[in-house]
Structures are given as C-alpha cells and as structure tokens.
N, C-alpha and C positions, 0 to 999 in steps of 0.2 A: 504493500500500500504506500511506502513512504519514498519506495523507490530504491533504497537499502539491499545491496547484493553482497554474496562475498568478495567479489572482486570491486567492488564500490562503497568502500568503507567511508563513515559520514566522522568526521572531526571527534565525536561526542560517544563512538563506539566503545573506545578504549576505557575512556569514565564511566561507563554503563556499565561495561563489562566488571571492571575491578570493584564496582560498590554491588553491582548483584551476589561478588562472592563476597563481601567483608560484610555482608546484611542479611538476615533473616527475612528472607521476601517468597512468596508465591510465585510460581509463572501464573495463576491468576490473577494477583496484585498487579505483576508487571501489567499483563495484558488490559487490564481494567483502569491503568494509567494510560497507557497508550490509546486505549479508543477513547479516551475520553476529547485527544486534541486531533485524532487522526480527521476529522472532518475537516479539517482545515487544510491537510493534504501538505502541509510543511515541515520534513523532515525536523529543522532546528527546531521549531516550537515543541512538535512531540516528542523529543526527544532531552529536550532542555527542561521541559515537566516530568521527563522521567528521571531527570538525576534528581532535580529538586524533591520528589520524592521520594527517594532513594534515601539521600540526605537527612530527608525527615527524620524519615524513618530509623537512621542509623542510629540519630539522637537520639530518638524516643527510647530505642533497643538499650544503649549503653546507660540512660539516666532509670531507664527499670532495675536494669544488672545494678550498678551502683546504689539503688534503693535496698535493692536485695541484699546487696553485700555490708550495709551499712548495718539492718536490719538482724544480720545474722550474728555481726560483730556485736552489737548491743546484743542479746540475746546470749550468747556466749559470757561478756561482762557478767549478766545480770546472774548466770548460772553459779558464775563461780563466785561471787559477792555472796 
C-alpha cells in the first residue's frame, strides 16, 4: 500500500525495525497503527506515526517495569523490616 518493497527501503525502515525489536508490540498493534494513516497513501506520514508509536509505547513498557521494580524493592524492604 505504501509502496515499500525490499528492494525500496523508505529512510524510517531501519527505526521501525530496531524499536519493533527493543518493544513489546503486536503485529496487530503494528498493523492497526498503520491503517490508521494509510489513507493518506504517504509513506512518511505512516510510517513517522508508527515510530511515534513505537516510542510511546517503549515508555509506557519501561515506566510499568520500573513501577514494578520499584514496587518489588519496597516490598522486599518492608519484609525484612
């Protein structure tokens, strides 16, 4: 749809690529980001909403973990106190 081949790699591949593996994501997540700008039919914009979401997402992942690890560490304190 976006025009994206293997052999026609778009500037914003290599960013996609390297946050889909460093992110807990869906290939339905991906895809349900994608159609959401694909009507637009422009490469950069779909694909410049998928890092941004990617991104979010990354945060959201690392500020849970750190919740959790914060959470665990209290809980640990509180045992041995």
């Amino acid at each position: 749809y976006l025009g994206i081949a293997v052999d026609n790699h778009h500037r914003l591949c290599g960013e996609v690529e390297g946050l889909i593996a460093s992110t807990e994501v869906t290939p339905a997540e991906v895809a349900e980001e994608l159609m959401k700008t694909v009507k637009s039919d422009d490469a950069d914009v779909a694909l410049q909403g998928l890092v941004n979401f990617l991104k979010r997402k990354k945060v959201e992942s690392n500020k849970v973990e750190d919740e959790f690890i914060e959470g665990t560490e209290k809980a640990k304190r509180q045992k041995i106190e």
